[in-house]
C-alpha positions as CSV (number, residue, x, y, z in Angstrom):
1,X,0.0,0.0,0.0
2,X,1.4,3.6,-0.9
3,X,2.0,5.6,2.3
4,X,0.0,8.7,3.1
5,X,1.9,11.4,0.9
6,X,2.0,8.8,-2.0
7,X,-2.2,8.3,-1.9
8,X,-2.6,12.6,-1.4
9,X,-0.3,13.4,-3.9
10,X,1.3,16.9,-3.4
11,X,0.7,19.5,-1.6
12,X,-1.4,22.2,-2.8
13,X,-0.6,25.6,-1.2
14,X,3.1,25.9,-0.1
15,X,4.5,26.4,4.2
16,X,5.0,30.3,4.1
17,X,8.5,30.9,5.1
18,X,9.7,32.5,8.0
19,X,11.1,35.6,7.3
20,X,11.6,37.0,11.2
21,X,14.7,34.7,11.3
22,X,17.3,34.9,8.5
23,X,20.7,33.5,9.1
24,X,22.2,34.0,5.9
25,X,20.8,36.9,3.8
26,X,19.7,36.5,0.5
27,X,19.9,32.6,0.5
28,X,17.9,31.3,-2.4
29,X,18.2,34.6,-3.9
30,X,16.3,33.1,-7.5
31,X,15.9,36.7,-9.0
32,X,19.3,37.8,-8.0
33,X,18.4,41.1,-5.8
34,X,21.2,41.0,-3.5
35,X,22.8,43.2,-5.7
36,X,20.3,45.4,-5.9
37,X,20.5,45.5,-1.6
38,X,24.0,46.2,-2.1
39,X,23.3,49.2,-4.1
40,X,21.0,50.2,-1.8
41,X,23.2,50.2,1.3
42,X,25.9,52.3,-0.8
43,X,23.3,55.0,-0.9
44,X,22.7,55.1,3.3
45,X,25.7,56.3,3.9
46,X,24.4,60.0,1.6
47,X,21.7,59.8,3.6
48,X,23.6,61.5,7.0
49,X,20.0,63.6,6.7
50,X,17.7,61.8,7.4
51,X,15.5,60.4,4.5
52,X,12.1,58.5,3.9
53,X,12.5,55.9,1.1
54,X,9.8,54.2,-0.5
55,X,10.4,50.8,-2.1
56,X,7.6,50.5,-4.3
57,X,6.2,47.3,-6.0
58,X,2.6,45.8,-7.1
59,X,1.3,43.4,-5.0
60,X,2.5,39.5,-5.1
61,X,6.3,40.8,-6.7
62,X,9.1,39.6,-3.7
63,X,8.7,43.1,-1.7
64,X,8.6,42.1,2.2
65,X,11.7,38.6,1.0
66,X,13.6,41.7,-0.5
67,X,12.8,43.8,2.7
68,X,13.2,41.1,5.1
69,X,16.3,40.3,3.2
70,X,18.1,43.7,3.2
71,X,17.6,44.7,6.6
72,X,19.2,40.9,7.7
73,X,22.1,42.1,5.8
74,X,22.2,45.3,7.3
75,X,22.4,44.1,10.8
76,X,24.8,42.1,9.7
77,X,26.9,44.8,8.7
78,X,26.7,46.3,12.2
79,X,23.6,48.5,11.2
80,X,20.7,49.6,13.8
81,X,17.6,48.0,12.6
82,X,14.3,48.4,13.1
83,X,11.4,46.3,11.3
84,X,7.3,47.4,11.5
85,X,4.9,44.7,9.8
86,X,2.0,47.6,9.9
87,X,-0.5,45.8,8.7
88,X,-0.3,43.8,11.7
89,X,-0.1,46.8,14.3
90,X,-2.9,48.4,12.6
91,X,-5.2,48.3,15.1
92,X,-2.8,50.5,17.1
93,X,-4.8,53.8,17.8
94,X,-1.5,56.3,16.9
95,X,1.6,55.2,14.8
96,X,3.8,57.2,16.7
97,X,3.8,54.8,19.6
98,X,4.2,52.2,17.3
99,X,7.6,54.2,15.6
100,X,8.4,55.3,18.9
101,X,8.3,51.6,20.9
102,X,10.5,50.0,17.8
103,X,13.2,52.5,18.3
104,X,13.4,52.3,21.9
105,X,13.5,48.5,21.8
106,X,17.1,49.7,19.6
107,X,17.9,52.0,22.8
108,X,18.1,49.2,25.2
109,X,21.6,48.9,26.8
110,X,21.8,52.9,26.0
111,X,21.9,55.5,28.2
112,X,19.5,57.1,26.4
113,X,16.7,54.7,26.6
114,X,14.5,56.0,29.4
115,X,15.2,59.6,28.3
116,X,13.4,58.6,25.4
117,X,10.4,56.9,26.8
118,X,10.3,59.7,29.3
119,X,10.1,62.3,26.5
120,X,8.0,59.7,24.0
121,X,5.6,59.8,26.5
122,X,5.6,63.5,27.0
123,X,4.5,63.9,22.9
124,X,2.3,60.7,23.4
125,X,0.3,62.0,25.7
126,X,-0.2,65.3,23.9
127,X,-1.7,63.6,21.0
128,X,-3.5,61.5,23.1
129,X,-7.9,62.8,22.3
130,X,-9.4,64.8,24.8
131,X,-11.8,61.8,25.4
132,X,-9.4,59.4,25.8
133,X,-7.2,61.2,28.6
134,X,-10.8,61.9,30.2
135,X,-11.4,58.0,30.1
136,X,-7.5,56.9,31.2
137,X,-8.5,59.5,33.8
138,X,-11.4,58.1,34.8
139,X,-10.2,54.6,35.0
140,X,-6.9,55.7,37.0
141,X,-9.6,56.9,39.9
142,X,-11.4,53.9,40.0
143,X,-7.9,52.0,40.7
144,X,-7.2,54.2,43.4
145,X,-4.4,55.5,41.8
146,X,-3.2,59.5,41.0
147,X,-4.9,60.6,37.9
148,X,-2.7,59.1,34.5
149,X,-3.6,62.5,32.8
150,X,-4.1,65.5,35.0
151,X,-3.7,68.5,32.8
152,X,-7.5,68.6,31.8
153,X,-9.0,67.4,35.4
154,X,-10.2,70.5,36.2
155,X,-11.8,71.1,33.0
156,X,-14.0,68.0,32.9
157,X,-15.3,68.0,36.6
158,X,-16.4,71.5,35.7
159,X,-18.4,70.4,32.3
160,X,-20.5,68.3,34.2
161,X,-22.6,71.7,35.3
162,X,-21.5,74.4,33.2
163,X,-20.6,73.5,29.1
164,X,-19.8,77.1,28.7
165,X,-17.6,77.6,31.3
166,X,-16.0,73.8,30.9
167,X,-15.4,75.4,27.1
168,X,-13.6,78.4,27.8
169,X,-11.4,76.7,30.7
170,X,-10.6,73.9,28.0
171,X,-10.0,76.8,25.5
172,X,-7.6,78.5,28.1
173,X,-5.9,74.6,29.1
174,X,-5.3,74.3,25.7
175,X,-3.6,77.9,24.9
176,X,-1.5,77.4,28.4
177,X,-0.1,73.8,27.5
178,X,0.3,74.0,23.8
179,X,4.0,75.6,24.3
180,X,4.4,73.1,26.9
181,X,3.7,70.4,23.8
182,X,5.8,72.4,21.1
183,X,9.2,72.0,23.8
184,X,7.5,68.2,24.5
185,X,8.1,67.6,20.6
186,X,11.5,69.5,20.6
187,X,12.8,67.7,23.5
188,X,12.0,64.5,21.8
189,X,13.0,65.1,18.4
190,X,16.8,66.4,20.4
191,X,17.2,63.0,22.5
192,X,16.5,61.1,19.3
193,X,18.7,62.4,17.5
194,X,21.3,62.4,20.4
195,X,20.9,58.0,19.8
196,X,20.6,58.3,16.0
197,X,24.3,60.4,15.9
198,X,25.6,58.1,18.2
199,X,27.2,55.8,15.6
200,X,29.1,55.7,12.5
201,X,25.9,54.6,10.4
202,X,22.0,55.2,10.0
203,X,19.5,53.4,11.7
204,X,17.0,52.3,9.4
205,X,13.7,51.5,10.2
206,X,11.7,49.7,7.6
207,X,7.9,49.4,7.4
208,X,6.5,47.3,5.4
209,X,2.8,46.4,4.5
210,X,1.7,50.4,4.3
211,X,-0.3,50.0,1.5
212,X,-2.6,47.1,3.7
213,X,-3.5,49.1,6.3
214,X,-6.4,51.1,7.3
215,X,-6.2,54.4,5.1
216,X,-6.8,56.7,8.4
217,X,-3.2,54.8,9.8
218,X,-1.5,54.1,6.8
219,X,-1.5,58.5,6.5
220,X,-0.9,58.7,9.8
221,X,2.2,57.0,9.7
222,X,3.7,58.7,7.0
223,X,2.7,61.9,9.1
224,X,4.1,60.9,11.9
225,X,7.3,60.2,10.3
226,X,7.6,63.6,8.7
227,X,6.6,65.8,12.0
228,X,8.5,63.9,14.8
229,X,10.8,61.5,13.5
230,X,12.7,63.3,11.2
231,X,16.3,63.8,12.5
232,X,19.8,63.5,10.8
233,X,20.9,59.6,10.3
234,X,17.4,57.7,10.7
235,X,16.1,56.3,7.3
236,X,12.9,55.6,7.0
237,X,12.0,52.7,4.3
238,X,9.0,52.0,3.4
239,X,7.7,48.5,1.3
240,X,4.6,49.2,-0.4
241,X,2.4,49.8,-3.5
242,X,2.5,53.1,-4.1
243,X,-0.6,53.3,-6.1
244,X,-2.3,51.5,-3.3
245,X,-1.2,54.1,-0.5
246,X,-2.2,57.0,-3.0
247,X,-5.8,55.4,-3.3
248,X,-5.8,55.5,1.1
249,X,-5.0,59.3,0.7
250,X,-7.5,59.8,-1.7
251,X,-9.9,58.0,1.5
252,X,-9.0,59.9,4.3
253,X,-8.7,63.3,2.3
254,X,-11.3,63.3,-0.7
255,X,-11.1,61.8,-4.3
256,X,-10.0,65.2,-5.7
257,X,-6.7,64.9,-3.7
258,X,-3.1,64.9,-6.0
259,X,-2.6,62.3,-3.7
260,X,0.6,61.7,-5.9
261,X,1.9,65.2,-4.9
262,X,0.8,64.8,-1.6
263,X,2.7,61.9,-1.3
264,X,5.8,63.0,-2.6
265,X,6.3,65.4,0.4
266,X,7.1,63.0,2.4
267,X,9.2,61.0,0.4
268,X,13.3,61.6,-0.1
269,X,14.0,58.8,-2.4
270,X,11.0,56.5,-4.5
271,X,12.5,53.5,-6.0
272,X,10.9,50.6,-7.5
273,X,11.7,46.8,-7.0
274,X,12.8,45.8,-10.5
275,X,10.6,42.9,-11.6
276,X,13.9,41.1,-13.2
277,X,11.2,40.2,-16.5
278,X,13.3,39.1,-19.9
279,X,12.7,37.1,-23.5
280,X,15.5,34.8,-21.7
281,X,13.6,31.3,-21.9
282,X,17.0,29.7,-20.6
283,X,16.7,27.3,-17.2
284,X,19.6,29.8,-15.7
285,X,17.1,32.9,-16.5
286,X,16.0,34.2,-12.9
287,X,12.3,33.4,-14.1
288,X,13.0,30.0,-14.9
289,X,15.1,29.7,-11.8
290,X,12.1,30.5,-9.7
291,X,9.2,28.2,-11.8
292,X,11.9,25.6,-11.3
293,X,12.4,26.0,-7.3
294,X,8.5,26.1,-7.1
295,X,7.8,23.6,-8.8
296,X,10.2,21.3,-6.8
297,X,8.5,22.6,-4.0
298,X,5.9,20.8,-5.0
299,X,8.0,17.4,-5.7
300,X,7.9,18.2,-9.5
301,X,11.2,17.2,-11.6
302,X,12.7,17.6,-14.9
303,X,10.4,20.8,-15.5
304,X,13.1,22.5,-17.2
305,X,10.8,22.4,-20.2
306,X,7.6,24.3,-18.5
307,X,9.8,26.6,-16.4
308,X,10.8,28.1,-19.7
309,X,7.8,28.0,-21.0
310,X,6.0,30.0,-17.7
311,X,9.0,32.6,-17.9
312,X,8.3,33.5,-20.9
313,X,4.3,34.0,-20.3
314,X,5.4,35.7,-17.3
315,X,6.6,38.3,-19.7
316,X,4.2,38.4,-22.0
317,X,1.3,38.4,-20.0
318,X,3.0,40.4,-17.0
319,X,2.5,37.7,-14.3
320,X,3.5,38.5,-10.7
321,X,5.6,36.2,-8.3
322,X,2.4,35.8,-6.6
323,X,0.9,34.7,-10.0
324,X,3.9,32.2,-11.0
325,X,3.7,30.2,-7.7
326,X,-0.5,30.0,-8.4
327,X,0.1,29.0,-11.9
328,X,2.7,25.9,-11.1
329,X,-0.1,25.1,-8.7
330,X,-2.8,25.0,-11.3
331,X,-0.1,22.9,-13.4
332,X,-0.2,20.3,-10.6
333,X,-3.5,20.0,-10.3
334,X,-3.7,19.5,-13.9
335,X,-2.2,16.7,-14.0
336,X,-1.0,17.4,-18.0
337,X,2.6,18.0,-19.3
338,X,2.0,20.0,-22.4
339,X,4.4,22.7,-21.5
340,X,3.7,25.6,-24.3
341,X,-0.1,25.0,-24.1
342,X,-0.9,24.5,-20.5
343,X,1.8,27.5,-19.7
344,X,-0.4,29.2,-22.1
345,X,-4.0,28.3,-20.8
346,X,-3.2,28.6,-17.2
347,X,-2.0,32.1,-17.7
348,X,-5.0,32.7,-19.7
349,X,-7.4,31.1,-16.4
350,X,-5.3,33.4,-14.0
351,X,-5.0,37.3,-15.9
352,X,-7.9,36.5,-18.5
353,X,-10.8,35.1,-16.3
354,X,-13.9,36.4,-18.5
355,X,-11.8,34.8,-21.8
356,X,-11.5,31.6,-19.9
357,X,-14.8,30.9,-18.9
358,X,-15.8,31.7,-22.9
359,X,-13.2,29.1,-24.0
360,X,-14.5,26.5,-21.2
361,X,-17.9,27.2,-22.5
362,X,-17.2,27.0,-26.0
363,X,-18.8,30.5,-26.6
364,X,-18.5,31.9,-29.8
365,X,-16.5,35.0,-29.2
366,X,-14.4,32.9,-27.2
367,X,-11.4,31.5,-29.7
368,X,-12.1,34.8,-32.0
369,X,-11.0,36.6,-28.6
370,X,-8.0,33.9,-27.7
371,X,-6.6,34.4,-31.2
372,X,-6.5,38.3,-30.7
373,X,-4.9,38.0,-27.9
374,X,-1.9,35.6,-28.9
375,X,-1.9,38.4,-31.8
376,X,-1.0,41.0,-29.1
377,X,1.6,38.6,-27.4
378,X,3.2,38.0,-30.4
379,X,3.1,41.7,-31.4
380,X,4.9,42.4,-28.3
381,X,7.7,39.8,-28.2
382,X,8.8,41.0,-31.8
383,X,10.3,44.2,-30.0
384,X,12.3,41.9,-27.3
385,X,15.5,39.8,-27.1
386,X,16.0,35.7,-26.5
387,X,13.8,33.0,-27.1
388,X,10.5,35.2,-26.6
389,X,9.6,35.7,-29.5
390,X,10.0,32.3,-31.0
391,X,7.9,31.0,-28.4
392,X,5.3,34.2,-29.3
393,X,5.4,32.9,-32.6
394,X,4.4,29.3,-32.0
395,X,1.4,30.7,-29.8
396,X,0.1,33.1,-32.4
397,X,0.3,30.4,-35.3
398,X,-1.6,28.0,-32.9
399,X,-4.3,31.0,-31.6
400,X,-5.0,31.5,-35.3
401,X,-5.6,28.1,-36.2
402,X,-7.5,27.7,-32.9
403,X,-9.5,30.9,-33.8
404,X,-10.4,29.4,-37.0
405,X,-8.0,30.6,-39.5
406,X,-7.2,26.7,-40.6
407,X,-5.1,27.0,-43.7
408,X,-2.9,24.1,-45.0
409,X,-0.1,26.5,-44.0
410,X,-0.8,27.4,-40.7
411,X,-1.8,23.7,-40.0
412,X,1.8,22.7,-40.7
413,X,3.6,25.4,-38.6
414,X,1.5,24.4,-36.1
415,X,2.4,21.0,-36.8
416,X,6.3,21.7,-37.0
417,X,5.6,23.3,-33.7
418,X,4.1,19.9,-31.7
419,X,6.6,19.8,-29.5
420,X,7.0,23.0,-27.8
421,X,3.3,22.7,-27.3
422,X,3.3,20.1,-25.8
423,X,6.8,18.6,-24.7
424,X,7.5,14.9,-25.0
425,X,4.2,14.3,-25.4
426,X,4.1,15.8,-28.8
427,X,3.8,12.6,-30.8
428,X,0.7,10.7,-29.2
429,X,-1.0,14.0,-28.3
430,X,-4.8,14.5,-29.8
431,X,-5.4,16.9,-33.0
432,X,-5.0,20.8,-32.1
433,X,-8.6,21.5,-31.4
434,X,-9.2,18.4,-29.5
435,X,-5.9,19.3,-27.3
436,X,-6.9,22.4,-26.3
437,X,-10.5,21.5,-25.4
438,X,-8.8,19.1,-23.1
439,X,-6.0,21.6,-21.9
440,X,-9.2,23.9,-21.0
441,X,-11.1,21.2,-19.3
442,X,-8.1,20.0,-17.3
443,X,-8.1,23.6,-15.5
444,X,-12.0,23.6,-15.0
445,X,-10.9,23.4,-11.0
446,X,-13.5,24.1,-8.3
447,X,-10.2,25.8,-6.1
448,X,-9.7,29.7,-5.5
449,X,-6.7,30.6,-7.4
């Protein structure tokens, strides 16, 4: 009897891997970005300043591995590092606790450490609402302890009889302590920057996840950045979608917002991740390096063939990392090794859903629609280098045919094309129609992709 793995067959979603505990950075680096990290770094040591960089990327292309990455090197090299998953703290009510917390966790063994609580606590509690200082108040009474916040005590027992008069006493609180707050904020920004100039290099605190966050924090945290933490030798990086973080301004301050120009004040440097996409169909192309690992990941071997294949739909489609690993999955599940075609199909099934579902239901539109499209790939591949555009060609002749256009000539390139359609099957596989029926059927998958 086959053992338990043998009788499930493998796995269909992949272990997420830890990324809080990297012992050598950039292992498995498939798209070769350590260099990229190392460029990086070079520019830190410009930045004696201060800066807020924004790594920008779509969702689904490497962004927190490359993050995660690049701040393990850094500490490495002897850097203070800091590292904010917001998305996760986003239920925090202020981000400047949040920034505030993850540098003083780099103050420990510093001298400096509960000067900087003492005076983060200071700005904290003047940005702390009214009604939440009235409730912490509150609460501090029914413990039997001093009042946490005692500024506006006065004030509040006074409003329970007289609004007016709790007003202009609030009014007058507010005018007596708001230079107490402007030194508050000075005091702080000074003892940060007394532990950011201690050493030779910046810290850099990187934030990742911004653009996943509630709109009202994710603003809030690039504000917070700009009016208290910016002091000479702390970088800022932070890992998101830009376009995504413009939409969140766009939420919290109206849809007629230049949320692009708004943006841009905050920012020093905006850099994007490079998506490493070329016509190389080759099994050492960083594309093909990565089908390759995935699909081992999935106990798949000798896959050389459909690793090239996916690379070079990758580019001509303009798949994501995200959509590579969902594709190899939907090549499992298939359970068919017709490399060109099902590379083909499955990228049509994950960027061409509406196009799919006409092909699966053998509307009439449907091939018209498929052969356009391998008319645009193709189209586009004539203006790139490597293998690309050979493969392009193969997929327009066969999108024609498919599409109707069934000429003796077309039927033999087709035919002289058999096997990078379908790989060593190429000789016992059905006619051309009849294959890609049966490609199209094979990912009719009840699964979420």
């Amino acid at each position: 009897m086959s053992d338990d793995t043998t009788l499930r067959g493998p796995a269909l979603t992949l272990p997420v891997a830890d990324l809080t505990s990297i012992t050598t950075p950039f292992e498995g680096d498939l798209l070769q970005r350590a260099k990229l990290a190392e460029q990086l770094t070079g520019y830190l040591g410009r930045l004696r300043y201060g800066a807020v960089i924004a790594l920008d990327a779509p969702w689904g292309e490497g962004k927190s591995w490359f993050a995660r990455h690049w701040a393990a090197q850094l500490k490495a090299l002897q850097y203070r590092v800091g590292f904010i998953d917001a998305f996760q703290e986003d239920y925090t009510e202020d981000p400047f606790v949040l920034l505030a917390s993850e540098i003083r966790q780099l103050c420990q063994g510093s001298g400096l450490a509960q000067r900087l609580t003492t005076k983060a606590a200071a700005v904290g509690s003047a940005l702390m609402p009214l009604a939440v200082k009235a409730t912490v108040n509150g609460l501090g009474k029914l413990m039997g302890t001093s009042d946490v916040v005692d500024q506006f005590q006065d004030s509040y027992d006074k409003a329970l009889d007289k609004s007016a008069e709790f007003a202009q006493e609030w009014t007058k609180k507010r005018l007596e302590s708001h230079k107490a707050e402007k030194e508050s904020v000075v005091g702080f920004r000074r003892t940060l920057e007394d532990f950011t100039t201690e050493g030779d290099t910046p810290t850099v605190i990187f934030i990742d996840e911004l653009d996943r966050c509630r709109p009202a924090f994710a603003v809030s945290m690039i504000e917070r950045i700009k009016h208290f933490f910016e002091v000479p030798n702390l970088v800022f990086v932070l890992v998101m979608n830009r376009s995504q973080l413009e939409k969140a301004i766009c939420g919290v301050y109206g849809a007629e917002t230049d949320a692009a120009a708004y943006l841009g004040k905050f920012l020093h440097l905006s850099l994007r991740l490079p998506k490493q996409r070329t016509g190389d169909m080759s099994p050492g192309a960083p594309i093909s390096a990565f089908v390759r690992s995935t699909l081992a990941r999935y106990n798949i071997a000798n896959s050389d063939n459909f690793a090239g294949c996916l690379a070079a739909m990758a580019v001509l489609a303009n798949l994501s990392l995200r959509d590579i690993e969902r594709a190899c999955a939907l090549y499992v599940l298939a359970g068919l090794g017709w490399n060109g075609l099902m590379a083909c199909l499955i990228t049509i099934r994950i960027k061409h859903q509406e196009l799919y579902e006409a092909l699966r239901d053998e509307a009439e539109t449907g091939r018209a629609t498929f052969g356009n499209l391998t008319t645009e790939w193709y189209k586009f591949a004539q203006r790139q280098r490597g293998g690309l555009e050979r493969f392009a060609q193969v997929l327009f002749a066969y999108g024609q045919y498919v599409a109707g256009t069934q000429t003796p000539e077309l039927k033999q390139q087709v035919n002289d094309s058999r096997s990078m359609l379908f790989g060593d099957d190429w000789t016992v596989t059905p006619s051309e129609l009849e294959s890609f029926q049966r490609g199209i059927r094979a990912l009719d998958l009840d699964v979420a992709i």
